[in-house]
C-alpha positions as CSV (number, residue, x, y, z in Angstrom):
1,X,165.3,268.2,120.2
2,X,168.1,266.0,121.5
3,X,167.0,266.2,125.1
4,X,163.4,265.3,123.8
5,X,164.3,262.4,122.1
6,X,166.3,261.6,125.2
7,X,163.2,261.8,127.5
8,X,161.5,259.7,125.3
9,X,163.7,257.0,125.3
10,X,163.9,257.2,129.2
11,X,159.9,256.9,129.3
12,X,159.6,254.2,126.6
13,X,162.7,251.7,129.1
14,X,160.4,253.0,131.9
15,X,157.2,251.7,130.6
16,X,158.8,248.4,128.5
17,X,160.7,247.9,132.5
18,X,157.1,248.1,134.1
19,X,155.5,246.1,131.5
20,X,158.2,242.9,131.9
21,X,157.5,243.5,136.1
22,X,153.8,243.4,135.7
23,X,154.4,240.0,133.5
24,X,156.1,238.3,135.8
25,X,154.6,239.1,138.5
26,X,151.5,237.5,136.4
27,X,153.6,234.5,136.0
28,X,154.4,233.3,139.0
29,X,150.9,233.8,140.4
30,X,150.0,231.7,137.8
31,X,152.8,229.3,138.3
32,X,152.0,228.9,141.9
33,X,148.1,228.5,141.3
34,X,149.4,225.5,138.7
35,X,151.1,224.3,141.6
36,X,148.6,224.6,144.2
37,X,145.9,222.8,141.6
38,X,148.2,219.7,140.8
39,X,149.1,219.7,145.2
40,X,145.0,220.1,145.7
41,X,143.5,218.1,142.5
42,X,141.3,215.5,143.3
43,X,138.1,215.6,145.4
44,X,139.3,213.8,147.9
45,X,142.6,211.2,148.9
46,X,143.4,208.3,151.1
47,X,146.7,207.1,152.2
48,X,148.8,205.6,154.1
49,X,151.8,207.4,155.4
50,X,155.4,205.9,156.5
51,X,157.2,208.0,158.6
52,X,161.0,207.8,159.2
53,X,163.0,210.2,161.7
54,X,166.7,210.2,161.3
55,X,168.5,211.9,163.8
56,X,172.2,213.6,162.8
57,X,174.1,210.3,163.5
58,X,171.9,208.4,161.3
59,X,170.0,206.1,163.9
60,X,166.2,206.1,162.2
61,X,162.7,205.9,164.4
62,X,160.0,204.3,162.1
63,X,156.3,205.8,162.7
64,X,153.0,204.8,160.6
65,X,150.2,207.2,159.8
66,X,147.1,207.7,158.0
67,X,146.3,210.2,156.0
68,X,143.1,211.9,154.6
69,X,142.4,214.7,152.2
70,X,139.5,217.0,151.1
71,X,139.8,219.8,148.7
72,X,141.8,222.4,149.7
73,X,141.1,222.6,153.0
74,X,140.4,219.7,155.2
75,X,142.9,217.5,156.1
76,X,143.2,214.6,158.9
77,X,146.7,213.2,159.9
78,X,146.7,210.5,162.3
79,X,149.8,208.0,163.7
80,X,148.6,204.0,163.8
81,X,151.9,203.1,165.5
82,X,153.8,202.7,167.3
83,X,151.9,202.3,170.4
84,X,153.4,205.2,172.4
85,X,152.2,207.6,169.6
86,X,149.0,205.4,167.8
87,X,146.4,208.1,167.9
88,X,148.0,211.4,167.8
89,X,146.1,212.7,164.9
90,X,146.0,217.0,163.7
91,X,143.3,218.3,161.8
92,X,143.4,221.0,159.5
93,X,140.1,222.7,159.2
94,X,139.0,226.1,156.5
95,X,139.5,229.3,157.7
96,X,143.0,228.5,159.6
97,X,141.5,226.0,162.0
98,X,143.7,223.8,163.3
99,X,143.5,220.9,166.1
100,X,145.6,218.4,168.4
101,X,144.6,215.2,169.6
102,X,146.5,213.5,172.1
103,X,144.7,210.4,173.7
104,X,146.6,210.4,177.0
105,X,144.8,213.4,177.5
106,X,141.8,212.6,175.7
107,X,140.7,215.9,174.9
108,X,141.1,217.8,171.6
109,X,143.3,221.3,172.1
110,X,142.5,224.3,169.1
111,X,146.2,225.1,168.0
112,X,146.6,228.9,167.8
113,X,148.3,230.9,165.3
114,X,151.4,232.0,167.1
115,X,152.1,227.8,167.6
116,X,151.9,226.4,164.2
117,X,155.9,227.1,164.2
118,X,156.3,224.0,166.9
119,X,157.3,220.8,165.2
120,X,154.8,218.5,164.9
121,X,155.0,215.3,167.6
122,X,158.7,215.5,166.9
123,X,158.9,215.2,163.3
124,X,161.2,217.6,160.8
125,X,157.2,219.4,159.7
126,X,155.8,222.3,161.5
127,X,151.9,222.7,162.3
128,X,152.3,225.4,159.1
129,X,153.7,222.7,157.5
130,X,150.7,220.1,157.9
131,X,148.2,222.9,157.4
132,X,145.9,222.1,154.5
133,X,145.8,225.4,152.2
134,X,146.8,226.8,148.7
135,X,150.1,228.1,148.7
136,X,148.7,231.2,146.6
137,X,146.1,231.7,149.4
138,X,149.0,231.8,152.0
139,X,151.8,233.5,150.1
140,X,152.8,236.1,147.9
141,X,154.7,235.1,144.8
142,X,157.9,236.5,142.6
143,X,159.1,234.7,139.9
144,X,163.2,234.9,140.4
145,X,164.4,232.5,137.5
146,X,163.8,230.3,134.5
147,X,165.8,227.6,134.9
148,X,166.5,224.4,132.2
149,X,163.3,222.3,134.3
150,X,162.0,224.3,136.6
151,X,160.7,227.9,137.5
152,X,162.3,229.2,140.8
153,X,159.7,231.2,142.6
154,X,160.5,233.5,146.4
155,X,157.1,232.9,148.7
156,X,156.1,235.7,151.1
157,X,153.8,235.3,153.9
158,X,150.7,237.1,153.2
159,X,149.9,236.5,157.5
160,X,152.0,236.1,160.3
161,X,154.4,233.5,160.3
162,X,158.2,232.3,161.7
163,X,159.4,232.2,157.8
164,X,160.7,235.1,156.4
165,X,160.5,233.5,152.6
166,X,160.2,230.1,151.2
167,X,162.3,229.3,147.5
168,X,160.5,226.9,145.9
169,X,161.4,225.0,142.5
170,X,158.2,224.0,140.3
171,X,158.6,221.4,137.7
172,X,158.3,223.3,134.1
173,X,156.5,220.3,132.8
174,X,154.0,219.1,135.4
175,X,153.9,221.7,137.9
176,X,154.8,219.8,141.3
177,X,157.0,221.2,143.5
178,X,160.4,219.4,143.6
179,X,162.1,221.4,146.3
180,X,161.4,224.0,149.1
181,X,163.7,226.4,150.9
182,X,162.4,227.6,154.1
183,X,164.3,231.0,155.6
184,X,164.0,232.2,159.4
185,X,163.5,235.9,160.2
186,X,166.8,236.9,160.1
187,X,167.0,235.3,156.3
188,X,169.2,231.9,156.9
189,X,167.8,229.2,155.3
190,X,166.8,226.5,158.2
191,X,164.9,223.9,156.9
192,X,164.3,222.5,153.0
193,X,162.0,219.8,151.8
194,X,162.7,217.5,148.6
195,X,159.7,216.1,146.8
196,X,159.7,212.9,144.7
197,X,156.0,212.9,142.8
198,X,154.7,210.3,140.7
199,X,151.7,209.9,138.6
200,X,149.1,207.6,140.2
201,X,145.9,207.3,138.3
202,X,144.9,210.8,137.1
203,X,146.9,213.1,139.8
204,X,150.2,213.8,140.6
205,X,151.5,212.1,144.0
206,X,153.8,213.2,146.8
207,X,155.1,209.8,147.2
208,X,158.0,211.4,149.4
209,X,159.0,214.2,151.0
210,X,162.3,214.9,153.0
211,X,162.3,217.4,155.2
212,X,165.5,218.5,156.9
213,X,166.4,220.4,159.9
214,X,169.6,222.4,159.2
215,X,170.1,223.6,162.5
216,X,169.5,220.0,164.2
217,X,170.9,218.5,161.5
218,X,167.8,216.4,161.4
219,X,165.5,215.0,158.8
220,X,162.1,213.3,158.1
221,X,161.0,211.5,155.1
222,X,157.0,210.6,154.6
223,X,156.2,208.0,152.2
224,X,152.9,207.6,150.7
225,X,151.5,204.1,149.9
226,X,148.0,202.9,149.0
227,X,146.7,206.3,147.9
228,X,142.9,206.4,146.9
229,X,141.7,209.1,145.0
230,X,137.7,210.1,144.6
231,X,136.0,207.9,147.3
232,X,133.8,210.1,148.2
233,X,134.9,211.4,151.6
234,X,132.6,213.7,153.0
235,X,132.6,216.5,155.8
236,X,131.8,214.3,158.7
237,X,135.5,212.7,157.8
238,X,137.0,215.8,158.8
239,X,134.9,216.9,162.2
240,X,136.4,217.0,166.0
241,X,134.3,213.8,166.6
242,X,136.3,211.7,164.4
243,X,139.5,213.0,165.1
244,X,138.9,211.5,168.7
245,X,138.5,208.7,167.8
């Protein structure tokens, strides 16, 4: 009788253990889907994009952009100046399409898997990095902790990639992400990104984003100014043809 009792116990922890792990594991692909729909909610946006490298001994390099935005999934990113990199552009295309345009050359090149770890035209953000796609669609999520503001989810890549896992801290109120740990195959964190967000119109705006270089101790921040929302960008915005020119 005392063993029975015993077993039942055991079962009943086994099944309330299983039940918790099933919950958050719920959670934080729900947390990550908030994320990814307050990163991805408008229609479309429009911005301009200040670029500043600073290299370990603090000596900054100040770049200009554009930037362009549909949906989830199409993205244009293109330097205005200075003159030795105005027209650089990458465009981020569905189904992990990815292009380079560098006007010396003056030809488009398709940016394949295995290089979306290379830096992108020097900055502190990898190809990966610029891609435009859901986090949930890319990565697998745990929930690790609750903390006072913000839920602390590990990201697994779901494809190939040259992170091993990225920590991410989500705002508990408004869902944005306010800081990202990036770790290398052998699990030492390399790079991290801090996000400043504020509320522009209806959405939720990166309006910066550090990203540092541990190794290189190395960092870029992008700042975002005149952001449109909604102004009815279509397809033809995102195509091979405009990215040239």
């Amino acid at each position: 009788m005392k063993d029975s009792k015993i077993r039942i116990t055991f079962l009943t922890a086994l099944i309330a253990a299983g039940s918790i792990f099933s919950v958050y594991a719920q959670d934080a692909s729900t947390i990550l889907k908030q994320m990814d729909n307050v990163m991805f909610s408008s229609k479309d946006m429009s911005a301009k994009n200040k670029i500043i490298l600073i290299d370990k001994s603090g000596k900054q390099e100040i770049r200009e952009a554009t930037v362009q935005q549909k949906g989830t999934d199409k993205r244009m990113f293109r330097f205005t100046s200075p003159a030795s990199q105005a027209g650089i552009s990458v465009l981020s295309l569905p189904d992990d399409i990815m292009y380079l345009y560098l006007p010396a050359f003056g030809k488009e090149r398709r940016i394949s898997t295995s290089a979306k770890n290379q830096n992108f035209a020097g900055t502190d953000f990898s190809y990966d990095d610029m891609e435009s796609k859901p986090y949930s669609d890319k990565y697998t999520s745990k929930l690790l902790n609750i903390e006072t503001n913000v839920f602390v989810l590990e990201l697994t890549p779901k494809v190939q990639s040259d992170y091993s896992k990225i920590i991410v801290n989500i705002n508990k109120t408004n869902y944005y992400p306010e800081l990202m740990e990036y770790f290398d195959k052998g699990n030492t964190k390399i790079k991290e990104a801090h996000y400043t967000f504020k509320k522009v119109g209806n959405y939720w705006n990166a309006q910066e984003i550090e990203m540092s270089d541990l190794k290189k101790n190395h960092k870029t921040k992008m700042q975002m100014s005149d952001v449109k929302y909604d102004a009815g960008l279509t397809d033809d915005d995102f195509s091979v043809r405009k990215l040239k020119q």
